[in-house]
C-alpha positions as CSV (number, residue, x, y, z in Angstrom):
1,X,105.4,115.7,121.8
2,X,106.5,117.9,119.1
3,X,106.1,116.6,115.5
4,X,109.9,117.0,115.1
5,X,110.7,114.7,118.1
6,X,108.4,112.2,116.7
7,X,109.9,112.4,113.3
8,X,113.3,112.2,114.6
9,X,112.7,109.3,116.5
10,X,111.3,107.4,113.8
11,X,114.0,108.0,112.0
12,X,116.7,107.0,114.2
13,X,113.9,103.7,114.4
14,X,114.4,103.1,110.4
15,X,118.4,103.2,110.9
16,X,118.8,101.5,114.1
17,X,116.9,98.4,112.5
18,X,118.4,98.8,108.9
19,X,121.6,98.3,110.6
20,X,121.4,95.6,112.4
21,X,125.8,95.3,112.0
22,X,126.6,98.1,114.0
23,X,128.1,100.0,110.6
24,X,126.4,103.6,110.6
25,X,126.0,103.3,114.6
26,X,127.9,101.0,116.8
27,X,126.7,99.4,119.9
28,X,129.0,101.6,121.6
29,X,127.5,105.1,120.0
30,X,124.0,103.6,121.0
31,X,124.5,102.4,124.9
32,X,126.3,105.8,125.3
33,X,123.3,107.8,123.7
34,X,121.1,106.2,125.6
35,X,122.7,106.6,129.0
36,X,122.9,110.6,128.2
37,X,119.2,110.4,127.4
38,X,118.5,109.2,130.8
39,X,119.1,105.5,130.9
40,X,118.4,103.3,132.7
41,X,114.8,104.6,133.3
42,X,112.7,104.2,136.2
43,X,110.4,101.2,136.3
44,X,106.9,102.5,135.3
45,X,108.3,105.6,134.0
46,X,105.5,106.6,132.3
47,X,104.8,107.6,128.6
48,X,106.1,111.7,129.3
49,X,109.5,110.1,130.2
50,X,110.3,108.0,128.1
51,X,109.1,110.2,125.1
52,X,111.6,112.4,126.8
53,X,113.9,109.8,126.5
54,X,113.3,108.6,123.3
55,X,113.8,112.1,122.0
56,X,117.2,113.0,123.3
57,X,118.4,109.8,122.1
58,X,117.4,110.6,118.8
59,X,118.7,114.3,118.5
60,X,122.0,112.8,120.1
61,X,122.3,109.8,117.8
62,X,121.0,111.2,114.3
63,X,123.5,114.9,115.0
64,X,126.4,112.6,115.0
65,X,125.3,110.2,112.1
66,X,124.7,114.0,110.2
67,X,128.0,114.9,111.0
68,X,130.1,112.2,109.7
69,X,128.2,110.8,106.6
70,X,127.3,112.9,103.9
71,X,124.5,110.8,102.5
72,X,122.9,111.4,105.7
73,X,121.8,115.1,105.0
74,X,118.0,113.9,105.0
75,X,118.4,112.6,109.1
76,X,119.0,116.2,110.4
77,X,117.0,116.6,113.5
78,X,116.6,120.6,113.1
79,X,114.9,120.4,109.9
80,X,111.2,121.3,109.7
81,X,109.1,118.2,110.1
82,X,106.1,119.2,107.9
83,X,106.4,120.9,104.4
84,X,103.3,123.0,105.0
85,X,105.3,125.3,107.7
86,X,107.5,126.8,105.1
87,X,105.9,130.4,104.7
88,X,106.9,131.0,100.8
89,X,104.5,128.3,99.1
90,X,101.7,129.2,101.8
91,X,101.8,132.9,101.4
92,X,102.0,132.2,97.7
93,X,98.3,130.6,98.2
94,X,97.1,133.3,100.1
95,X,98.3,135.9,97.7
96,X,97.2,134.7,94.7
97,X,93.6,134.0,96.4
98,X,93.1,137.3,97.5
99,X,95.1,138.7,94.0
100,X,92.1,136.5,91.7
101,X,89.0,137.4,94.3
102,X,89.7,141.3,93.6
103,X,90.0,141.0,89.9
104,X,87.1,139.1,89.9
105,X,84.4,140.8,88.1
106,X,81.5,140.3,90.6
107,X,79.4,142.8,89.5
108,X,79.5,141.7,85.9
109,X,80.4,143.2,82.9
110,X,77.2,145.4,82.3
111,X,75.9,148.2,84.6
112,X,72.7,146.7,85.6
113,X,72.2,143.8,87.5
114,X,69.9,141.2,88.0
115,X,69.4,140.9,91.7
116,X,68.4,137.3,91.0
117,X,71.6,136.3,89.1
118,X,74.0,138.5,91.6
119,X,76.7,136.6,90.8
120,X,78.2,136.0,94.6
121,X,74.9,133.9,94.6
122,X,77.6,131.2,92.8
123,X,80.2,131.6,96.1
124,X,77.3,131.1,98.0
125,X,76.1,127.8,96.8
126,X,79.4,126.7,96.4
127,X,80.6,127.3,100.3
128,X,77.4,125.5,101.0
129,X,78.2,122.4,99.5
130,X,81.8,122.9,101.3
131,X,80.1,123.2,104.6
132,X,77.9,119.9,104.1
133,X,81.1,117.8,103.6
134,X,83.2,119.7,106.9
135,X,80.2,119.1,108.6
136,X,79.8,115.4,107.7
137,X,84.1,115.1,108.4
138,X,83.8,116.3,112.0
139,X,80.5,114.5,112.8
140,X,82.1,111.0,111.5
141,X,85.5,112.3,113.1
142,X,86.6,111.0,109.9
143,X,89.8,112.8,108.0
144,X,90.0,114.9,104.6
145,X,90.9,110.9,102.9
146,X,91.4,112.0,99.3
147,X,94.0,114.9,100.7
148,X,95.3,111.9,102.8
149,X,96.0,109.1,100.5
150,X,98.0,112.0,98.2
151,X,100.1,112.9,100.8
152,X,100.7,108.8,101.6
153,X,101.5,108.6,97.8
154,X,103.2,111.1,98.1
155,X,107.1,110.9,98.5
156,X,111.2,111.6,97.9
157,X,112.2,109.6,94.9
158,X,114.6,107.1,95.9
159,X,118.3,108.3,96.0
160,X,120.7,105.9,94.4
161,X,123.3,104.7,96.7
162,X,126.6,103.1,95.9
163,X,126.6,99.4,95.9
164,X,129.6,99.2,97.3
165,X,129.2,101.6,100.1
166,X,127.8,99.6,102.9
167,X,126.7,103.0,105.0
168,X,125.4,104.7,102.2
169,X,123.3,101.4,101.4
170,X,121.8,100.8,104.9
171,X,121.1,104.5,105.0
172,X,118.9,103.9,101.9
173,X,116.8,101.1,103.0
174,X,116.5,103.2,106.1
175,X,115.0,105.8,104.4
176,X,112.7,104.2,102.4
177,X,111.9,102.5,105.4
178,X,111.5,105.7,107.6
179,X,109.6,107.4,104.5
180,X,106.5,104.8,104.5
181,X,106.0,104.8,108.1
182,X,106.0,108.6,108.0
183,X,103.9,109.0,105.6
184,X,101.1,106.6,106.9
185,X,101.4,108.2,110.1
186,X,101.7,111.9,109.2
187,X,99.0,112.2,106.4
188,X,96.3,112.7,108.5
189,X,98.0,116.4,110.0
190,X,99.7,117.3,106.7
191,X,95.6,116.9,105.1
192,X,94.4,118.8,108.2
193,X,96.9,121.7,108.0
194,X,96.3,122.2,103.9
195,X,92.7,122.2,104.6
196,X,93.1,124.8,107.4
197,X,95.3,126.8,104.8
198,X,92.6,126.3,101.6
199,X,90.0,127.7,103.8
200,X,91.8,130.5,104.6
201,X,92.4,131.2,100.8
202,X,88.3,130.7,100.7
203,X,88.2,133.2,103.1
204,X,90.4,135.8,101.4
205,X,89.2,135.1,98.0
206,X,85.5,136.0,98.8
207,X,86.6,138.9,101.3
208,X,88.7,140.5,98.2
209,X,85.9,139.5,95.9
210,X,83.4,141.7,98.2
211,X,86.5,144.7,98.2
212,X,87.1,144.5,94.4
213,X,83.3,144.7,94.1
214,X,82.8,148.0,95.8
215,X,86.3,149.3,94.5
216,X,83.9,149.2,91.0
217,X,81.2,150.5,92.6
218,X,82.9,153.4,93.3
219,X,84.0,154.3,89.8
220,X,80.8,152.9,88.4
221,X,76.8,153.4,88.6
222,X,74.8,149.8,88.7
223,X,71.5,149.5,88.7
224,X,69.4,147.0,90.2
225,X,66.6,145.3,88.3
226,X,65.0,141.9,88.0
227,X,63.5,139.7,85.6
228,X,62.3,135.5,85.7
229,X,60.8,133.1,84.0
230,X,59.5,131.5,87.3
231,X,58.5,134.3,89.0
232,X,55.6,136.0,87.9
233,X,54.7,138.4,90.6
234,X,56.6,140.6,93.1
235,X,54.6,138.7,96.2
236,X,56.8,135.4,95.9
237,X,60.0,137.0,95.3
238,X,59.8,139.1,98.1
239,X,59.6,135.3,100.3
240,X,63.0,134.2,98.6
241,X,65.0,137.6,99.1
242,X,63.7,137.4,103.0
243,X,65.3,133.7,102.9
244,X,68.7,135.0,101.4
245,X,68.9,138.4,102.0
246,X,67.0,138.3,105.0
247,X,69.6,137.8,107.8
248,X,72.0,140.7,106.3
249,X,68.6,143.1,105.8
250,X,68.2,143.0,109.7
251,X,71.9,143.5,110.7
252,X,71.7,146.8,108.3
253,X,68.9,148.0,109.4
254,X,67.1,148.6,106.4
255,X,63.8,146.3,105.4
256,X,63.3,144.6,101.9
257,X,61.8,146.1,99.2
258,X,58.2,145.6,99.3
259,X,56.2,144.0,96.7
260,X,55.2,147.1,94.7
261,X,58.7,148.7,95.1
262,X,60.2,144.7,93.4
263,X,57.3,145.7,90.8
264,X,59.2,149.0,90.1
265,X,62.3,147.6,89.1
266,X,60.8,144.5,87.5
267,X,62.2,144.1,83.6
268,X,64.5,144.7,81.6
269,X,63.1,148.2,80.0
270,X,63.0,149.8,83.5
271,X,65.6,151.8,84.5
272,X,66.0,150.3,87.8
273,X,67.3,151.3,91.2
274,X,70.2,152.2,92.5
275,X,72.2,148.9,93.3
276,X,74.0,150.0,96.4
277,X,71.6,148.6,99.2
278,X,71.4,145.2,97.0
279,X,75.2,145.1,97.1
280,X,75.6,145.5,100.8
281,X,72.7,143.1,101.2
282,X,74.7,140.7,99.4
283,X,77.9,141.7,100.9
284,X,76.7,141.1,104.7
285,X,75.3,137.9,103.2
286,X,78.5,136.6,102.2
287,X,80.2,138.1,105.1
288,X,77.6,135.9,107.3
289,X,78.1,132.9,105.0
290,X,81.0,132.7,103.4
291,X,83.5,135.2,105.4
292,X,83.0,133.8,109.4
293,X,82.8,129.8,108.7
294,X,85.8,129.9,106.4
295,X,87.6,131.3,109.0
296,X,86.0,128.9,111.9
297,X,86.3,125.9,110.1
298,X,90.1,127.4,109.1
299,X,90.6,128.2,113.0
300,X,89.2,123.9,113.4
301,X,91.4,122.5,111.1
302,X,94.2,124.0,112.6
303,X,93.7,122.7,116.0
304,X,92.5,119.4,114.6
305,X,96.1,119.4,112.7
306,X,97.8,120.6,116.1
307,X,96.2,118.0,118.2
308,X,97.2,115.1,115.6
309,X,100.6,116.5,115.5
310,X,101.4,115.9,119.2
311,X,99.7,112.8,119.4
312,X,101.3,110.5,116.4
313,X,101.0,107.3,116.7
314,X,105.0,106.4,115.5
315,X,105.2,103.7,118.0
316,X,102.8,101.6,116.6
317,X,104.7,101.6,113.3
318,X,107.4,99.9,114.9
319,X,105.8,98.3,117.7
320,X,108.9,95.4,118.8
321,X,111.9,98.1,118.3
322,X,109.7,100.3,121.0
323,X,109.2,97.8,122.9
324,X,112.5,96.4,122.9
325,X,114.3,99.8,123.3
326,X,112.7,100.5,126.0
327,X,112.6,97.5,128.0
328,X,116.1,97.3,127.7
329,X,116.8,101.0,128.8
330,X,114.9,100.2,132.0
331,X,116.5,96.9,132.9
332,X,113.4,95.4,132.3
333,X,114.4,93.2,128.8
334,X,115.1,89.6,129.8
335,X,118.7,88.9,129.5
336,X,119.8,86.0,126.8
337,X,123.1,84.5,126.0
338,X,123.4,82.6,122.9
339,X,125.4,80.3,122.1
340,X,125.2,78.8,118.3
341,X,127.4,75.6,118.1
342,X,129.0,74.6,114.3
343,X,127.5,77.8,112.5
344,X,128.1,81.5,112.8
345,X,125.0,82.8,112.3
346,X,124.7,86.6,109.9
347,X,123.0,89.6,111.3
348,X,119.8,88.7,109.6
349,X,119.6,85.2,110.7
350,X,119.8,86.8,114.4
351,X,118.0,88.9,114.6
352,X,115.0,86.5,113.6
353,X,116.2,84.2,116.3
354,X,115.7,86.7,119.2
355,X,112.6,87.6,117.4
356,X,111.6,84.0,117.9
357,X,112.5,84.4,121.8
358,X,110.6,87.0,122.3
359,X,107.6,85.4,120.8
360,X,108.2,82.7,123.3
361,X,108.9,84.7,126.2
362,X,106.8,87.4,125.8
363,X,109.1,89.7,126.4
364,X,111.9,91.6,125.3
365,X,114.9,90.3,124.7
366,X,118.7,92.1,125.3
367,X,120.4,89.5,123.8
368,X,124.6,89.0,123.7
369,X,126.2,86.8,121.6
370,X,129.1,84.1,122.8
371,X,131.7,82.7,120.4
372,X,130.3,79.6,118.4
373,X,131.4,76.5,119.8
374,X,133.5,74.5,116.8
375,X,133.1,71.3,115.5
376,X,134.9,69.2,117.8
377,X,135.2,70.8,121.0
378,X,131.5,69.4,122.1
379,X,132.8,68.7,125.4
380,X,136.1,71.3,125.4
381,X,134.3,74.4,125.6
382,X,134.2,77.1,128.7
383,X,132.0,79.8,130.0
384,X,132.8,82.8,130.7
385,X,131.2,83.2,134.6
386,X,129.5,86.5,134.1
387,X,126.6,85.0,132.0
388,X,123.7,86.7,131.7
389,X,120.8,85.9,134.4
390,X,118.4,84.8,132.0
391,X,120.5,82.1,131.1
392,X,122.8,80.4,127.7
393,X,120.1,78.9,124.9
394,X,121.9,76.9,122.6
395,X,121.5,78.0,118.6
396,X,121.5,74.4,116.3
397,X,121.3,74.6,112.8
398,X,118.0,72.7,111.6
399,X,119.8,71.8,108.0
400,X,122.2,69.9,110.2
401,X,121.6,65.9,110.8
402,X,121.3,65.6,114.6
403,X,123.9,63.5,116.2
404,X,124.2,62.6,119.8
405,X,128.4,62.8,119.7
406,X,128.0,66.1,118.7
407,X,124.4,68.3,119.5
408,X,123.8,66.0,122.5
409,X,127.2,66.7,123.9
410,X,127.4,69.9,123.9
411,X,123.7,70.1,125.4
412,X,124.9,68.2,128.3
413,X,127.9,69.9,128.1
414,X,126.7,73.0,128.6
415,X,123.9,72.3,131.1
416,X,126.7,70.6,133.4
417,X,128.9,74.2,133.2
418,X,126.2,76.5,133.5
419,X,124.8,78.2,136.5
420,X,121.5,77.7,134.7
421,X,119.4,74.7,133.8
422,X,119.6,74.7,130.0
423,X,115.9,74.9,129.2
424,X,115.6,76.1,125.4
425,X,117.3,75.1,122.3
426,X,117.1,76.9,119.1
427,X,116.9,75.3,115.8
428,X,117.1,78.0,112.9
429,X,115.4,76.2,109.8
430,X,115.4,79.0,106.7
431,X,118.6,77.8,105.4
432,X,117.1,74.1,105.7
433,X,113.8,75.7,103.8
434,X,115.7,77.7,101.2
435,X,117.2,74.6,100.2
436,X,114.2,72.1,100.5
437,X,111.6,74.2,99.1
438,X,112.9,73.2,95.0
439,X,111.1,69.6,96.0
440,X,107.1,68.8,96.0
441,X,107.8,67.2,99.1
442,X,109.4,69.8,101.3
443,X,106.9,70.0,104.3
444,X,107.3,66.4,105.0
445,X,111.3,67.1,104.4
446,X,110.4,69.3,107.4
447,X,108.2,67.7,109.5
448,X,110.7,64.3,109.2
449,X,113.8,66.4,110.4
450,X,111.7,68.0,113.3
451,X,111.0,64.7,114.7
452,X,114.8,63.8,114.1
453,X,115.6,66.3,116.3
454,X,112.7,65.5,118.8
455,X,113.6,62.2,119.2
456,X,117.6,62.9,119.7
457,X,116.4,65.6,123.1
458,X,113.7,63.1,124.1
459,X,115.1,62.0,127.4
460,X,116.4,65.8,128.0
461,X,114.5,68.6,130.0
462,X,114.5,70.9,127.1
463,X,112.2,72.8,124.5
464,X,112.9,73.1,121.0
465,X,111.9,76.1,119.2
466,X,112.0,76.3,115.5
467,X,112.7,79.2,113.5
468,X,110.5,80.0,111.7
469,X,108.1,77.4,113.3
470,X,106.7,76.2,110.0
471,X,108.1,75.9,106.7
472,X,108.2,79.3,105.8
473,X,109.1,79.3,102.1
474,X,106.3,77.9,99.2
475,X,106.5,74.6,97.5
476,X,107.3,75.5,93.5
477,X,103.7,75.3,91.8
């Protein structure tokens, strides 16, 4: 999948469940998107599908959203999903790399140089500490984690919305929303890809360092000498230049000085050699050391950033909207009407009761809504006969005080009009703990109004769920 369809997708995740009141999309917009995409899918579809499916739905969904609102500019599905793949900011890199390697002064400011102080020895040692951490990275398959927990820091201030512009507002939280789980999920190939392009500027910085070098060389006689505190004969030496300068000695062709020829050029009142062997020596060298694994571990990085990129894990960040999605665009979701009875229940408040059936079913859930039953019509009430399959749960409100002329009749009410044996009852508590949780007693305020209810559907085939199951607000300290 292409890091643009994931994005998009996520996305169209952070606004679907931001607006759970159909305001920025209405149910409508979203059964007809999904039916283009392909819906209803094929049981056991497989993961190519529905990724297929998932992002058409997007594209189609997030262009007409883009279209309409114009505080929606940040959900358009053709932008570029990484801000590494603009060219100006990269090539600016790679220019100034190469533009600061040439007018580096390798060479040094005097004519005669000290083949022991050559000073690409310092881009040597460098790069070699560089290739101890990549190594360490790809053995522990571990990613770049400083470069990773900037990026995750890393985000679009927060755009202030009208308050009293509802689909500006939901757009809002579904951005901030969208921007967290893209962040945590996208770090690790944003990290990858800037260390792919920082080796590159590695790369051209010592490559321009070894052109600027013999750009002076060509203007300018140096002569090579050596001098050391440590090194008191030639002999020695010679075994340390055959460890550095060795490899690039052999591809050239030519062999290393030899012990009396070092003695000839040892000091600083000698007038030295000519410095153009110990410059290609020391050129190749870098070339070897400097110049290929740059560009390997450059080439490495970049597939390590392309293989994350098609392989992001955005489903996990949302794993019950997936879930649910998808299960209802292939007819597998389990089909729930509910029926609240006294109490009209917001969006919020719903959605945490299917929430609460799915945790019971194990399932999804498509759920659809009937008219509340009214006070007083407990045993005056219809159903309409296409009800879904999976059957009418009643929706009580805990905070009310059970009574069997009212929650009892329309229980047996209902279960004597419905196709369906009436086999769960909801009770949503958080208004009941919202209110309760002021007192030092309220988990026995709960647990006394749970067996209320317990006792009043004793004698009846039915299982009460509670939502949320325990008290879910803290006692004041």
């Amino acid at each position: 999948m292409k890091m643009e369809d994931a994005r998009n997708i996520l996305m169209l995740a952070a606004v679907e469940e931001a607006d759970e009141g159909g305001i920025v999309l209405s149910a409508k917009e979203r059964h007809e998107a999904s039916r283009e995409a392909g819906s209803p899918l094929p049981a056991n579809s497989g993961r190519a599908k529905e990724e297929v499916f998932l992002a058409t739905r997007a594209t189609a969904l997030l262009e007409g959203i883009v279209s309409r609102l114009p505080s929606s500019a940040w959900l358009d599905p053709a932008s570029s999903a990484h801000p590494t793949r603009h060219p100006g900011p990269i090539a600016l890199l790679l220019v100034a790399a190469a533009a600061v390697g040439f007018l580096t002064n390798e060479l040094g400011p005097e004519k005669r140089i000290n083949v022991l102080s050559f000073p690409l020895l310092g881009i040597l040692a460098w790069n070699a500490l560089v290739y101890g951490r990549e190594a360490w990275l790809f053995a522990s398959r571990r990613p770049p984690e400083l470069l990773e927990r900037w990026f995750e820091r890393t985000g679009s201030p927060a755009a202030s919305v009208e308050k009293d512009d509802p689909a500006a507002s939901i757009l809002g939280s579904a951005k901030r929303l969208f921007e967290k789980r893209w962040s945590l999920i996208s770090a690790p190939v944003t990290a990858a890809r800037l260390k792919s392009h920082l080796h590159l500027a590695a790369f051209l910085f010592a490559a321009a360092a070894i052109g600027g070098m013999y750009v002076r060389g060509l203007a300018n006689e140096y002569r090579a000498v050596w001098e050391s505190t440590f090194f008191t004969d030639s002999a020695s030496l010679r075994g340390i230049l055959q460890i550095v300068l060795g490899p690039a000695a052999s591809l050239s062709g030519q062999g290393l000085p030899t012990a009396e020829e070092l003695d000839a050029i040892r000091g600083s009142h000698v007038a030295g050699e000519n410095a153009a062997r110990w410059i290609h020596w020391y050129a190749l060298t870098v070339a070897l050391f400097v110049l290929v694994p740059r560009g390997i571990l450059a080439i490495l990085w970049r597939m390590r950033s392309a293989t994350l990129a098609r392989s992001l894990p955005y489903r996990e960040t949302a794993p019950r909207y997936f879930a649910r999605l998808l299960a209802t665009s292939s007819g597998s979701a389990r089909s729930v009407a509910l029926m609240p009875y006294a109490f009209d229940p917001d969006m919020d408040t719903k959605s945490g009761l299917v929430r609460r059936l799915e945790e019971e079913f194990g399932a999804s859930v498509e759920p659809s809504w009937l008219p509340p039953v009214a006070f007083g019509e407990e045993e005056d009430f219809s159903l309409a006969s296409d009800a879904p399959a999976g059957g009418v749960v009643l929706v009580f409100s805990f905070a009310a005080t059970p009574e069997r002329e009212a929650h009892l009749a329309v229980f047996r009410t209902l279960s004597r009009i419905a196709t369906r044996p009436v086999g769960l009852i909801l009770l949503e508590a958080t208004a009941f703990d919202r209110k309760s949780r002021d007192f030092a007693d309220a988990p026995d305020r709960r647990a006394a109004r749970e067996e209320a209810w317990k006792r009043l559907f004793a004698d009846e085939s039915v299982v009460l769920l509670f939502q949320p199951e325990t008290c879910s607000l803290p006692a004041p300290v």
